[in-house]
N, C-alpha and C positions, 0 to 999 in steps of 0.2 A: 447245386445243380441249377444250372440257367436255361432259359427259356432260348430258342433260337425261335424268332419272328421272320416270314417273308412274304411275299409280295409277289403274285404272278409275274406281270408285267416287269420285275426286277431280276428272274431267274436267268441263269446265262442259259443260252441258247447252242446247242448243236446237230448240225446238219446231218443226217444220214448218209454213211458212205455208199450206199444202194440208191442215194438221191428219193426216195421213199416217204420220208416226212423228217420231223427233226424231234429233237428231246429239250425240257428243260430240267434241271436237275434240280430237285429240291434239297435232298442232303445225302448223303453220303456217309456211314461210320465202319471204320476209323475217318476220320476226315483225310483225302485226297490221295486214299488208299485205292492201289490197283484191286488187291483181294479182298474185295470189302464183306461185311457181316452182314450187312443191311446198306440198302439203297431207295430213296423214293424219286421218282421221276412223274413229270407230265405230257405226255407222246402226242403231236399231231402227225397224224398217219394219212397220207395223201394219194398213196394209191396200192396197189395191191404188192404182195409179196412176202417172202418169208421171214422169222422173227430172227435173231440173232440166237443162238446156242451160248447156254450159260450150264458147263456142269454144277455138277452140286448144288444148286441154285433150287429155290423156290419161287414160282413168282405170283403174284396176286393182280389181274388187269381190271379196272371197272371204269364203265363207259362215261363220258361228262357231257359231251355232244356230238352231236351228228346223229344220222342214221345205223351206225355200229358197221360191222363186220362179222364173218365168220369165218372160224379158225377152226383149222381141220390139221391134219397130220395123222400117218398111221396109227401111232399108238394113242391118240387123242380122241379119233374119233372124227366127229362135226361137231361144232359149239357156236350158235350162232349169239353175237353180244350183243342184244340191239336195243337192251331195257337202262337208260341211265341209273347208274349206282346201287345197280347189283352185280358184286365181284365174280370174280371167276378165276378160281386158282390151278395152277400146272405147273409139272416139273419144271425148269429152265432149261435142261439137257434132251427135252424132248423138240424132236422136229416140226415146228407150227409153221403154216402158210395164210396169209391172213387175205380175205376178198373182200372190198368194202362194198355194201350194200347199197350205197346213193352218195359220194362223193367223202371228203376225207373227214374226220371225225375226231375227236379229243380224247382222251384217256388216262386215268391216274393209274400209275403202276408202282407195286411194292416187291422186290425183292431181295431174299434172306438166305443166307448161307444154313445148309442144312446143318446142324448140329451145333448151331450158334445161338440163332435167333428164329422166334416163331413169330409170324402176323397175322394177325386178325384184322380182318378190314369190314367195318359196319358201318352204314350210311345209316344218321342220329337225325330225328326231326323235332326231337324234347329233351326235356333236361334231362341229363345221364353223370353218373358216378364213374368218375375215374378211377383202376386200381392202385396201390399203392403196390411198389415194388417192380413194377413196370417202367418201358419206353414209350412211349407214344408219339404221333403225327395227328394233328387234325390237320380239315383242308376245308373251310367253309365254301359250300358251292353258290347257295341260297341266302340271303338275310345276314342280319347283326347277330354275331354270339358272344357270350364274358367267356370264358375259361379263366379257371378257379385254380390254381395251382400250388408250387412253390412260387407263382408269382403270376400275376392278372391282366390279362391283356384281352380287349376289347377289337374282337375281327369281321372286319367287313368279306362278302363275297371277293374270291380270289386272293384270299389270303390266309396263313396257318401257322403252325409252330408246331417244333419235335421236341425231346425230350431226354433223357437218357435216365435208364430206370431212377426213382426216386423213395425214398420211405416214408412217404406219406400219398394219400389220393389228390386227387380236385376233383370240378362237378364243370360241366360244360352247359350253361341254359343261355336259349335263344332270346333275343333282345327282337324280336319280328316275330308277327302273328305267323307267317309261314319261312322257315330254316331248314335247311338242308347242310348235313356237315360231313365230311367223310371221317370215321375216326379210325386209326390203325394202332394197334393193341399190339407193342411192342413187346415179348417174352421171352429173356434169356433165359438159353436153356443151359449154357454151364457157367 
């Protein structure tokens, strides 16, 4: 099992057909799969409007900058997102309309095919245990981190690596008095 390494500033870039903001895509599995299992992406959202309809889907959105947004739709509710890197999970098949609160805003987002794959998305400020038998994504927001793995790589702010379950853990510890990391806890479920 190998490490996939990247690099904000290196993700390719797509524009929103609603002309709304754009996506970059971190990974994708199966790789360059229309019906994927799991997908992570980084959303710059630049003005107001609705999410795209993903049946089956689960999705996980947590804020990186800006002033946030709030997202509403009938069966949702009101959910206003305006605390960087604390997530906020929702069907995919559910109708969202998103109002940005003071201009356009960042966001990491994770979505998993229901009956495939579960995510867990926690924002890490100290050293943390990784499971063993899992997938993961980190995304360092804040500071220097090691990750400890089937293989060791040293990540600056705006940069991360996924995984695909492995049988053994790693440990993920900050190399900076203050770090921020987003970790997403990848769990096949068949």
């Amino acid at each position: 099992m190998n490490f996939t390494v990247f690099d904000f500033a290196s993700l390719p870039i797509s524009r929103w057909r609603n002309g709304g903001g754009e996506t970059r895509e971190i990974a994708c599995w199966p790789v360059g799969g229309d019906d994927f299992a799991w997908r992570a992406s980084i959303a710059t959202i630049e003005q107001d409007g609705p999410f795209s309809l993903f049946p089956d889907i689960d999705r996980s959105i947590t804020l990186l900058s800006g002033e946030g947004m709030v997202l509403s739709g009938p069966e949702l509710g009101e959910h206003t997102l305006s605390h960087p890197l604390l997530p906020f999970a929702f069907p995919g098949d559910t109708a969202v309309h998103s109002r940005l609160l003071g201009g356009a805003c960042q966001d990491f987002n994770i979505m998993t095919r229901r009956g495939c794959w579960l995510a867990k998305v926690t924002a890490i400020d100290s050293e943390y245990e990784l499971p063993a038998s899992h997938g993961g994504l980190v995304y360092v927001v804040k500071g220097k981190w090691l990750i400890c793995h089937t293989e060791t790589h040293q990540l600056a702010a705006q940069q991360g690596c996924w995984w695909l379950p492995a049988s053994k853990g790693g440990q993920l510890q900050p190399l900076s008095a203050v770090g921020h990391v987003l970790w997403v806890d990848l769990i096949p479920v068949r």
